[in-house]
VOGU-3710 file (C-alpha; in Angstrom, 3 decimals, decimal comma):
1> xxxxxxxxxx> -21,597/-26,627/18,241  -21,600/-26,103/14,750  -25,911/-25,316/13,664  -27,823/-25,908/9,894  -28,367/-23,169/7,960  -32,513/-23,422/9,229  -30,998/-22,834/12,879  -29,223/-20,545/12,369  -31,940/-18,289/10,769  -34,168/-18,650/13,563
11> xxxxxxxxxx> -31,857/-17,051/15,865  -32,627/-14,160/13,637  -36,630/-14,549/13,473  -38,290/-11,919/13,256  -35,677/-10,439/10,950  -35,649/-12,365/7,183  -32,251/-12,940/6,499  -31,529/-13,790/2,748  -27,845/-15,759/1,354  -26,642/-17,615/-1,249
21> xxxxxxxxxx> -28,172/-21,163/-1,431  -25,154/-22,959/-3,119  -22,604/-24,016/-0,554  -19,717/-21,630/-0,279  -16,709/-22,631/-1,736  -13,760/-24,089/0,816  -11,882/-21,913/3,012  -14,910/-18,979/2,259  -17,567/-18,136/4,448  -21,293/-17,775/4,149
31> xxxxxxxxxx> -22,863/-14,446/3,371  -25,936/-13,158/4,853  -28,270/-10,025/4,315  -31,485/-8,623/4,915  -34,810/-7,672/2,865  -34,383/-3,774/4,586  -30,446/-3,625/3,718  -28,793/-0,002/4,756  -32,539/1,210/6,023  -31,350/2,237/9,319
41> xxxxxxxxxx> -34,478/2,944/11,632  -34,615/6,812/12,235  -32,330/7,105/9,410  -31,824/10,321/7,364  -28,658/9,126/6,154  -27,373/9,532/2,376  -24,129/8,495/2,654  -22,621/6,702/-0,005  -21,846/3,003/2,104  -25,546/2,780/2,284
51> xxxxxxxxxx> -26,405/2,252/-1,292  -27,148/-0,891/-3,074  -24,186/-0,714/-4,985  -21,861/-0,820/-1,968  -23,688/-3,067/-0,429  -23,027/-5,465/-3,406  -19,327/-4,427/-3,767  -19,247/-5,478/0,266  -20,823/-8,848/-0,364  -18,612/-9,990/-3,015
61> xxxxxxxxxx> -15,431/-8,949/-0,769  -17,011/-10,555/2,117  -17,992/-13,559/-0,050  -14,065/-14,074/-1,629  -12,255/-13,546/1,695  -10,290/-16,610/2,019  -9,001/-17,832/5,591  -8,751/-20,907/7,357  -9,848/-20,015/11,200  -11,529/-22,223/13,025
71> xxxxxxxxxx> -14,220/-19,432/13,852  -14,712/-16,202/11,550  -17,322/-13,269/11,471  -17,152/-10,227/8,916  -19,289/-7,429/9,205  -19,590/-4,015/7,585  -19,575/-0,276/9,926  -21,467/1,825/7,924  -21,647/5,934/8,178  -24,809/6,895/9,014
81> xxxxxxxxxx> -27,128/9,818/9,896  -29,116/9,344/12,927  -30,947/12,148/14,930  -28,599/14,400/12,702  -25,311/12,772/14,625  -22,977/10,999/12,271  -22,589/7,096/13,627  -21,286/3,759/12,627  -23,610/0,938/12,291  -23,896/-3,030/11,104
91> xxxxxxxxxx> -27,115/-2,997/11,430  -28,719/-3,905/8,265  -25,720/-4,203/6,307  -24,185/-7,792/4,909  -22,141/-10,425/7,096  -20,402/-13,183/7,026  -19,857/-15,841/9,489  -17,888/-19,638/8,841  -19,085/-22,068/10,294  -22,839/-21,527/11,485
101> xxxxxxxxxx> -22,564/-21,236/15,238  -24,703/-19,925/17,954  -21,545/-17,991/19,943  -20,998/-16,055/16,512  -25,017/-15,329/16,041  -25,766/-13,692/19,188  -22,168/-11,624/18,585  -23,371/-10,467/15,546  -27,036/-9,545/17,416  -25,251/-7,873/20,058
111> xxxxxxxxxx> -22,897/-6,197/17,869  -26,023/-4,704/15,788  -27,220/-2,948/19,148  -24,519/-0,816/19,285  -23,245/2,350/16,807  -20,089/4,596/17,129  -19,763/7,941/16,813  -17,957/9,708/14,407  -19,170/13,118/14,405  -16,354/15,365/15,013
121> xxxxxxxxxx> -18,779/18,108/16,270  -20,395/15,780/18,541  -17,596/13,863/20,293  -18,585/15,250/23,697  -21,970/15,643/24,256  -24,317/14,010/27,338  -23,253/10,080/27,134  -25,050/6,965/25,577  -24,377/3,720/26,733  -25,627/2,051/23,882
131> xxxxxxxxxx> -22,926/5,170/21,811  -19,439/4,002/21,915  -16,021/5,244/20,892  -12,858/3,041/19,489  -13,056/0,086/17,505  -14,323/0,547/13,732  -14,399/4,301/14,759  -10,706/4,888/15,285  -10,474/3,212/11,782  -12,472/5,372/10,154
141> xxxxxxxxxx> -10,995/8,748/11,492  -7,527/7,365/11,062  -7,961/5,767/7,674  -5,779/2,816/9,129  -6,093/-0,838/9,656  -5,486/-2,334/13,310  -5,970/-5,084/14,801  -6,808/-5,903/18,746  -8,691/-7,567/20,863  -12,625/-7,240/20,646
151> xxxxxxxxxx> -14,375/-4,784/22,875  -15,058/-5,753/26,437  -18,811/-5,768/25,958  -18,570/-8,493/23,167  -16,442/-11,178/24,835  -19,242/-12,834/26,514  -20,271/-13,823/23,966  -16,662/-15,176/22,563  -13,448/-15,622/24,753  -10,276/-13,950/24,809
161> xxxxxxxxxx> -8,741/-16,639/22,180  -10,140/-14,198/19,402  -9,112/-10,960/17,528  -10,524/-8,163/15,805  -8,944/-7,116/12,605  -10,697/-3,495/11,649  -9,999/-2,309/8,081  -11,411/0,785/6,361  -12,243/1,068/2,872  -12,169/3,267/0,178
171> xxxxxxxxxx> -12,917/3,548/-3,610  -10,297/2,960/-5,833  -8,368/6,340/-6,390  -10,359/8,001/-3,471  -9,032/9,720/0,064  -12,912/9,204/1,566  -13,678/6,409/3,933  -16,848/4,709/3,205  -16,925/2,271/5,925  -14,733/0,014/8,033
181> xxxxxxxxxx> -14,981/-4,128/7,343  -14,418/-5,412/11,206  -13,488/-9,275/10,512  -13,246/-11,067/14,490  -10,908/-13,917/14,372  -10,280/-17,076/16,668  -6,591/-17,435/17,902  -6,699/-21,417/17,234  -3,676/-21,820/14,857  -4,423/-23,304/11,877
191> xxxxxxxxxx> -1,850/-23,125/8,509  -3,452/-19,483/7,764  -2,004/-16,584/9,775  -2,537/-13,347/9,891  -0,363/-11,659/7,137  -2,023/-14,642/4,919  -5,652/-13,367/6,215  -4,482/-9,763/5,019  -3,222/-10,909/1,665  -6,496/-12,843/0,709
201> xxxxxxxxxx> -8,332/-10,159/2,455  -6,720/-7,477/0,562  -6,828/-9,584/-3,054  -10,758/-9,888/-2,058  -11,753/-5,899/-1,360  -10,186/-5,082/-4,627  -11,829/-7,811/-6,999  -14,731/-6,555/-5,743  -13,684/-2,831/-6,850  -12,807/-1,198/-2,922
211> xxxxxxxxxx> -9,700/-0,806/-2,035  -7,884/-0,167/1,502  -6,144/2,592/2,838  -2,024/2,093/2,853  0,269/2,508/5,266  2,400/4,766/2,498  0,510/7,632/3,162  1,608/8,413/6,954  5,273/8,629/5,493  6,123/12,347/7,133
221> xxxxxxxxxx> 7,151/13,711/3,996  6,354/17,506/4,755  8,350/16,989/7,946  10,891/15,286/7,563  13,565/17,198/5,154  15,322/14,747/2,316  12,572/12,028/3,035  11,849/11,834/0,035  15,080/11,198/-1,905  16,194/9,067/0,960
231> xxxxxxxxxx> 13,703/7,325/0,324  14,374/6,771/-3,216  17,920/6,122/-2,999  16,829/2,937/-0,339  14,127/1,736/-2,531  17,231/1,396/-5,210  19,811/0,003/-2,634  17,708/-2,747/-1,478  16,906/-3,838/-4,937  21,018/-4,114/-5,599
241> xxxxxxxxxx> 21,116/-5,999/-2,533  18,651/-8,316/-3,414  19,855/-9,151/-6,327  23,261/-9,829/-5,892  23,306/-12,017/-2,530  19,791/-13,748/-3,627  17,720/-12,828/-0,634  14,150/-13,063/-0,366  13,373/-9,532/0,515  14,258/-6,570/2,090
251> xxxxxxxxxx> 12,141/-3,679/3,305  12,687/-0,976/5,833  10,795/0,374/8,730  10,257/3,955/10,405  8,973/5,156/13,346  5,432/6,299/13,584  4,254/8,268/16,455  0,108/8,729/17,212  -2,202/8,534/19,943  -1,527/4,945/21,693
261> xxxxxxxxxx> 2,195/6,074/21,214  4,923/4,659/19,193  4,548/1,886/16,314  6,657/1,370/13,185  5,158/2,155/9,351  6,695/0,076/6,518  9,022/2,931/4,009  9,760/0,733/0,976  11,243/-2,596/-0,121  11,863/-5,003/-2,719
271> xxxxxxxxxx> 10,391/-9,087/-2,764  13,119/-10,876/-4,792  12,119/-13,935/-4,145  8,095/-13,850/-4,760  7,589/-17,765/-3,366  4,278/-18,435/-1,690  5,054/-16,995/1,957  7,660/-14,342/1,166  4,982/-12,267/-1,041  2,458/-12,467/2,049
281> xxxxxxxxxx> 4,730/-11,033/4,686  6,178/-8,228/2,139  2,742/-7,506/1,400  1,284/-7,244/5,162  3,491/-4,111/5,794  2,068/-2,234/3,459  -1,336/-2,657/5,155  -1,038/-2,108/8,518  1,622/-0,607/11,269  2,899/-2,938/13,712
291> xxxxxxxxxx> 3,888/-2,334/17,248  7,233/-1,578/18,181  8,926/-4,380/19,439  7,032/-6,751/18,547  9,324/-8,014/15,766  13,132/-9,005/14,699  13,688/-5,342/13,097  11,024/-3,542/15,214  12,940/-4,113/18,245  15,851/-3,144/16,759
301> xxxxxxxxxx> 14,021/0,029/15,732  13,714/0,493/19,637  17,071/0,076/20,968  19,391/0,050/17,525  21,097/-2,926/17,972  21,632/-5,507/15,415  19,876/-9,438/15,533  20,265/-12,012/13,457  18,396/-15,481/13,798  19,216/-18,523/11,430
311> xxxxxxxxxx> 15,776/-20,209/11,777  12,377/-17,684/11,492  9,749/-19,157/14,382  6,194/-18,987/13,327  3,922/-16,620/15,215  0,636/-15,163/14,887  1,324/-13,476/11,643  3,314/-15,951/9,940  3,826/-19,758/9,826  7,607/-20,407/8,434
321> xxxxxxxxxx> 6,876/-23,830/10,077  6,877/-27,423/8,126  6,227/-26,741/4,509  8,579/-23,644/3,620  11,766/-23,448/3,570  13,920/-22,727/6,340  14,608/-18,884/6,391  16,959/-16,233/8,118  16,745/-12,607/9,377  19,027/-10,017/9,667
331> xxxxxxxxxx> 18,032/-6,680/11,120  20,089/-2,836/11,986  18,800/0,253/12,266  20,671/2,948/10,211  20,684/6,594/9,810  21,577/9,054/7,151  23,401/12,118/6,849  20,755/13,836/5,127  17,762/13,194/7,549  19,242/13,689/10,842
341> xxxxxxxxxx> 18,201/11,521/13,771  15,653/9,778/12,004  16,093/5,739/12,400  15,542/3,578/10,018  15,534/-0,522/10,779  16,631/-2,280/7,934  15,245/-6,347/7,509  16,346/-8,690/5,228  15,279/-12,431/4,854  16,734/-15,180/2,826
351> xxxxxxxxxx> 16,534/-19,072/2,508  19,258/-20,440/5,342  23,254/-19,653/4,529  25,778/-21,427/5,804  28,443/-18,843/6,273  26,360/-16,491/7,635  28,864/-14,322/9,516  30,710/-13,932/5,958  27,041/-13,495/4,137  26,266/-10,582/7,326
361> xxxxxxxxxx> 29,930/-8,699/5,767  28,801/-9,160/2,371  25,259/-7,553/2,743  26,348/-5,048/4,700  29,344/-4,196/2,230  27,014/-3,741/-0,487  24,555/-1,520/1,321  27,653/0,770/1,807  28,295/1,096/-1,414  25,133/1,808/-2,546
371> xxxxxxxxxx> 24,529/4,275/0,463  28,045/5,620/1,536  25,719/8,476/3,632  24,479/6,480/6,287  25,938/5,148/9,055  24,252/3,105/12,268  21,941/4,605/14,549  25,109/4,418/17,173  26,960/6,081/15,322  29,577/3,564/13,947
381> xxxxxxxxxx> 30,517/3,714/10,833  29,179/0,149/8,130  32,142/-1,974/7,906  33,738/-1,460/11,579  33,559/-4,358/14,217  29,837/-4,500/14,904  28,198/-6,852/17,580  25,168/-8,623/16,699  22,526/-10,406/18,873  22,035/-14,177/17,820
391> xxxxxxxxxx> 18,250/-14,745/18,685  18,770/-18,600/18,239  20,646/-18,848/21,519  20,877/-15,519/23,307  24,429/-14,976/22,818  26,378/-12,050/20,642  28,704/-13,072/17,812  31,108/-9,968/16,502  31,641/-9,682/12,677  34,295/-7,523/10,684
401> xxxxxxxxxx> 36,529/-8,113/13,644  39,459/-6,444/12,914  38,548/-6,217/9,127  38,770/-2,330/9,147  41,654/-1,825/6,267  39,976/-4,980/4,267  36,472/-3,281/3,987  37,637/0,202/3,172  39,909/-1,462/0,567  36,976/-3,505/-0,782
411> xxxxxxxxxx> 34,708/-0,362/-0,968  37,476/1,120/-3,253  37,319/-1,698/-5,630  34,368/-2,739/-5,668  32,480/-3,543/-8,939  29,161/-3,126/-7,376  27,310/-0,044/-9,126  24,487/1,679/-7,330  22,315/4,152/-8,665  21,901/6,110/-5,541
421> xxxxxxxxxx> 25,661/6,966/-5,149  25,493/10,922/-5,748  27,159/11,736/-9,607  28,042/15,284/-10,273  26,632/16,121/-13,782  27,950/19,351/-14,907  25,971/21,269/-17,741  28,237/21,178/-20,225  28,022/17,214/-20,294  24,165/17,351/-20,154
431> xxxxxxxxxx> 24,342/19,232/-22,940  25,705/16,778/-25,530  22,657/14,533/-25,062  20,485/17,114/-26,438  18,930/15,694/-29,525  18,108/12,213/-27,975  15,616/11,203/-26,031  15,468/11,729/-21,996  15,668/8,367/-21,801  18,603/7,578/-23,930
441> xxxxxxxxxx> 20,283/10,245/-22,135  19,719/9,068/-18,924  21,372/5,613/-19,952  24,183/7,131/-22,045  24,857/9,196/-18,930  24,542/5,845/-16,154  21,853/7,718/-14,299  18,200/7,481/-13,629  15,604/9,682/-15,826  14,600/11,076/-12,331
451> xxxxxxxxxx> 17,908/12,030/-11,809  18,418/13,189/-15,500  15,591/15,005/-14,686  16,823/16,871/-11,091  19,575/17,695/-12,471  18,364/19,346/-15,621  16,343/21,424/-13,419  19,612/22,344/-11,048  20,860/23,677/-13,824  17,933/26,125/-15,530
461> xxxxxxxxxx> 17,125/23,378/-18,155  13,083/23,640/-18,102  12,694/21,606/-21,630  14,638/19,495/-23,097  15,672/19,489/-26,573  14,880/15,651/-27,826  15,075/14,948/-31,454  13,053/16,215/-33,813  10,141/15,113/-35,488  10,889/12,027/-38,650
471> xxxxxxxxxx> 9,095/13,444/-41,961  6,116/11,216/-42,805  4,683/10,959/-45,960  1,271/12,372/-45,731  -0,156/8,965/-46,912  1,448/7,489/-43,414  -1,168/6,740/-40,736  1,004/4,976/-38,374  1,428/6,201/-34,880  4,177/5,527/-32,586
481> xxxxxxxxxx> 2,514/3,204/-29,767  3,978/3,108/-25,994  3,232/-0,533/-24,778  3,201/-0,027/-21,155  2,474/-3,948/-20,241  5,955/-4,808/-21,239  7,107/-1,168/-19,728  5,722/-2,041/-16,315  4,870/-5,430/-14,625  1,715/-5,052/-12,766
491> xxxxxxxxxx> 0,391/-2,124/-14,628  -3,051/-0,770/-13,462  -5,436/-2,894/-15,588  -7,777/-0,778/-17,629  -4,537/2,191/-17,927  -4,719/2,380/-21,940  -1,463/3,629/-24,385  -0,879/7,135/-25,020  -0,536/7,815/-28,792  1,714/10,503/-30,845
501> xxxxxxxxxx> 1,962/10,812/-34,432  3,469/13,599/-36,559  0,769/16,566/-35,286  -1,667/15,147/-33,218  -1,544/13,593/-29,858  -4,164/10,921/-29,070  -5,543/9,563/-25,680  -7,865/7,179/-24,414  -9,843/8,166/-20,730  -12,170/5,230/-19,087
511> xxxxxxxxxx> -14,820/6,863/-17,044  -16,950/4,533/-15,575  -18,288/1,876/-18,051  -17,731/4,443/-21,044  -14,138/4,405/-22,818  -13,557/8,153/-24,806  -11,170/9,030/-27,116  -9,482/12,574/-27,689  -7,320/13,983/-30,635  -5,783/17,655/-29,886
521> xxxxxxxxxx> -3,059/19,149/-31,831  0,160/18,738/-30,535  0,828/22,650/-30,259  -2,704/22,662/-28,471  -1,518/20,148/-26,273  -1,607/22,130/-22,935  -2,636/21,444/-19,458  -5,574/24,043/-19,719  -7,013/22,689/-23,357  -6,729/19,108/-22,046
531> xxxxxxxxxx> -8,544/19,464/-18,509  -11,209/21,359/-21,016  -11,357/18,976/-22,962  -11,738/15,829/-20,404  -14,197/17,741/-18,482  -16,457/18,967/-21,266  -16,774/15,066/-22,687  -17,344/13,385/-19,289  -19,567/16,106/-18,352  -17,362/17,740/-15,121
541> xxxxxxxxxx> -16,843/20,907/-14,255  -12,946/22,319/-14,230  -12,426/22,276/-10,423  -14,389/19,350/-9,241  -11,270/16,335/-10,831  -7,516/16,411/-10,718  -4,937/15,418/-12,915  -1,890/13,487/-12,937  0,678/11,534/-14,480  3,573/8,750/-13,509
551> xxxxxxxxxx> 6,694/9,082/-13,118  9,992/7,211/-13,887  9,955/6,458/-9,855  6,761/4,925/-10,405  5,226/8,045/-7,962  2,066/9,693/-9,095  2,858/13,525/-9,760  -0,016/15,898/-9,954  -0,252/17,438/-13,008  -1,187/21,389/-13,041
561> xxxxxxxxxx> 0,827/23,242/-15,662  2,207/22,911/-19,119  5,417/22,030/-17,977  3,840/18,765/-16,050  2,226/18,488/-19,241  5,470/18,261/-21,423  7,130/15,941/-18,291  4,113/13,352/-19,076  4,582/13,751/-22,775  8,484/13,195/-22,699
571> xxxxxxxxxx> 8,055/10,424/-19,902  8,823/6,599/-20,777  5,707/5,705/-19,531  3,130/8,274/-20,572  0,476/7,267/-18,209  -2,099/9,514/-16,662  -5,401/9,387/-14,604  -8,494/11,659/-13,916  -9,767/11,233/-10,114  -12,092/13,479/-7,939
581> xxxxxxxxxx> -11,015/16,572/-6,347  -10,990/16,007/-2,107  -14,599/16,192/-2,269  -16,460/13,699/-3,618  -18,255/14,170/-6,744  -21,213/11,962/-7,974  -20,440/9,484/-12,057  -23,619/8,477/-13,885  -27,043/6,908/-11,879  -25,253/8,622/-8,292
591> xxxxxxx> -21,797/6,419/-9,038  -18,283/7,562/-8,440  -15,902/7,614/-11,402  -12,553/6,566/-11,775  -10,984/7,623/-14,643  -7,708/6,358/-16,370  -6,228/8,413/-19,651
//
């Protein structure tokens, strides 16, 4: 039974709770706090999630996290330092509950009981029953959002028709966890579903200037040898793919391996098609690993055989039910030469097709072209008969039967180009682009500037010769300025231009609330003069913030020596940002800075 807002105070009383007396708006919940906010009893605690201005920035996330449950409760796991053990706790901090109910008040009463540890040192000591390990806990050592069912000693109070969703946070630019937002959700369908939840969620944390940890950063780079540029060259394929049979999206999936075993981490993709739903599944990869074989391509990350199904089913993560349009899957699991045994399950979704058996040949004729290294997980070769699971009805359907001599003829002829096909670039031919721009080269040459670049390198060419300087008369004040809004869709908001006239280079860093401006000489334009001269004007001392620049690949590349320095200078994009060293270092008034040059 749904209570007032006067009720549902006074299952609070003694404690004052305080919230916003203007009705929330629809679809949001209602926000709640207390007079003694992050003053944890027996508290010696200075962590950072405990100060006011977290505590605001978790309101307003809280406050703007859209969903459409019938029964919702967010509340924030705080570090803190009790009896000089490191624990999680919600007591004191903000929640959020929609509608007023007395099942989700005494949850959030019982829930404030209880704290978690996280001290590493003290994982094992004499037990605590009101202690506990798991939940917002295993967020916050693993940086990584999950979601489950609530712990056993909470369900009286709900039923088993509800989920936990745990999700740590982070400052923008920042590897530190400051706390985990645990968000329990009721299982009764309604239009919103999970990867929805996510999306607002996510949309939410960072208006309010948090962000979340991604699942990008458990890619196994360091072990996995050519990951990288795999990587790259499937990011590229997909995008050809996309564009020239019209699907939705297309993304592709690795195996993960941790504690509770096996699950799958989203590698890349491309969203074609950015209608309504399709942005909100692409989008819930990136947040979160997913079980394996719980899904169309996660299965087939399991046992490497190919599905297709004309007509996606909704589920608890999405609802491609009445209101979207009707949409296919098609998912294989590939590998390539250059990383081994390494699997990776390949999804793509359109709006329905007809001829699908001839629109299967067609996709999978393009990916070949674009990645003539890879080959499936079986071991067949893309283009020979291949037998693929229909999930409509249960049966198998065969495609490219007996289509052998056709495909490898089509390959041949094909007017497809794909950037990720390798091109040998001798020196000599490099050469006779010196005297235009990297860029310019790169296109005169039909390659990538990251390749341009690679390549250079292969073959001893450190700097490149670009054109020289145009005279200016000395009366000329005009600067050459590097829009990067119509560079980059989606640019970081706050990144400013990066300036070069005839001698002096000019940039722009954002610290805080404060906006500098530097001028150095070009020829004193070094890696060593510029960290100087950030770190003297923001007040930071050389060793306590890092450097670095984009890319052409869009990747952020840490910036330590004057040749970085001339790779940001001679890039298209000329973007760079100033962020903390690993440990955490404190802006103006106890604040943490992010910085953007």
């Amino acid at each position: 039974m749904n209570l007032d807002i006067s009720e549902f105070l006074q299952i609070f009383s003694p404690i004052s709770l305080h919230h916003h007396h203007s009705e929330p708006q629809y679809g949001h919940p209602r926000v709640f706090w207390s007079e003694s906010e992050g003053c944890e009893n027996n508290s010696s605690s200075a962590d950072l999630a405990t100060t006011p201005m977290i505590h605001e920035m978790i309101k307003s996330a809280l406050s703007n996290t859209k969903h459409y449950w019938c029964f919702f409760l967010g509340q924030f796991w705080a570090p803190v330092t009790i009896d000089s053990r490191r624990l999680l706790s919600t007591s004191d901090q903000p929640f959020a509950v929609r509608p007023l109910s007395n099942n989700l008040a005494m949850y959030r009463l019982r829930s404030e009981k209880y704290k978690y540890n996280i001290d590493a040192n003290k994982l094992h000591i004499e037990p605590d029953h009101m202690i506990l390990s798991g939940g917002p806990a295993t967020a916050f050592f693993n940086c990584r959002t999950s979601i489950d069912k609530p712990q056993e000693f909470l369900l009286d109070q709900l039923n088993d028709e509800f989920i936990s969703v745990m999700v740590p946070v982070c400052l923008p630019f920042q590897s530190n966890c400051i706390g985990v937002l645990q968000f329990t959700l009721s299982l009764d369908f309604s239009p919103d579903r999970l990867a929805h939840f996510l999306f607002y969620m996510v949309e939410a944390i960072k208006k309010a200037g948090l962000d979340v940890f991604y699942v990008q950063q458990l890619i196994p780079y360091q072990t996995i040898n050519c990951l990288q540029v795999t990587k790259d060259e499937i990011e590229e394929a997909l995008k050809v793919v996309c564009e020239s049979h019209n699907l939705a999206l297309a993304q592709v999936w690795i195996p993960y391996e941790h504690t509770k075993g096996l699950s799958a981490i989203k590698l890349t993709g491309h969203l074609y098609n950015e209608y309504y739903d399709f942005e909100r599944y692409f989008r819930f990869g990136d947040v979160t690993p997913r079980a394996i074989g719980e899904e169309l391509p996660l299965v087939t990350l399991k046992d490497y055989e190919s599905r297709y199904i004309s007509l996606l089913q909704s589920d608890m993560y999405m609802n491609w039910g009445s209101g979207f349009c009707p949409s296919s899957a098609f998912a294989i699991c590939l590998r390539s030469n250059d990383t081994g045994d390494f699997n990776y399950a390949f999804e793509f979704l359109w709006t329905k097709h007809a001829s699908y058996i001839i629109f299967l040949e067609a996709i999978l004729l393009t990916l070949k072209r674009c990645l003539p290294r890879f080959k499936f997980a079986s071991g067949a070769e893309i283009g020979d008969e291949l037998d693929v699971h229909n999930k409509d009805d249960r049966t198998e359907f065969k495609i490219f039967q007996r289509k052998r001599s056709v495909v490898v003829d089509d390959i041949a002829h094909s007017e497809v180009i794909c950037k990720t096909t390798p091109k040998v670039l001798p020196r000599e031919v490099i050469e006779k682009q010196f005297g235009k721009t990297m860029k310019e080269a790169a296109e005169n040459l039909s390659v990538s500037l990251s390749t341009l670049k690679r390549k250079s390198k292969e073959h001893g060419i450190s700097v490149w010769p670009g054109p020289k300087p145009t005279k200016r008369n000395r009366n000329d004040s005009s600067v050459i300025q590097i829009n990067t809004n119509e560079e980059e869709h989606g640019a970081i908001e706050g990144i400013s231009t990066l300036n070069l006239n005839k001698d002096v280079l000019t940039l722009k860093a954002e610290y805080s609330t404060k906006i500098i401006k530097l001028h150095l000489p070009i020829s004193q334009a070094t890696f060593v003069a510029i960290e100087k001269e950030i770190g003297m004007r923001l007040k930071l001392s050389v060793g306590t913030f890092e450097l670095e620049y984009i890319d052409e690949d869009q990747d952020w590349i840490s910036l330590t020596t004057d040749e970085d320095m001339n790779d940001c200078i001679q890039s298209s994009r000329k973007r760079m940002r100033v962020l903390p060293s690993p440990q955490p270092i404190s802006g103006p008034s106890g604040s943490l800075g992010t910085f953007s040059v």
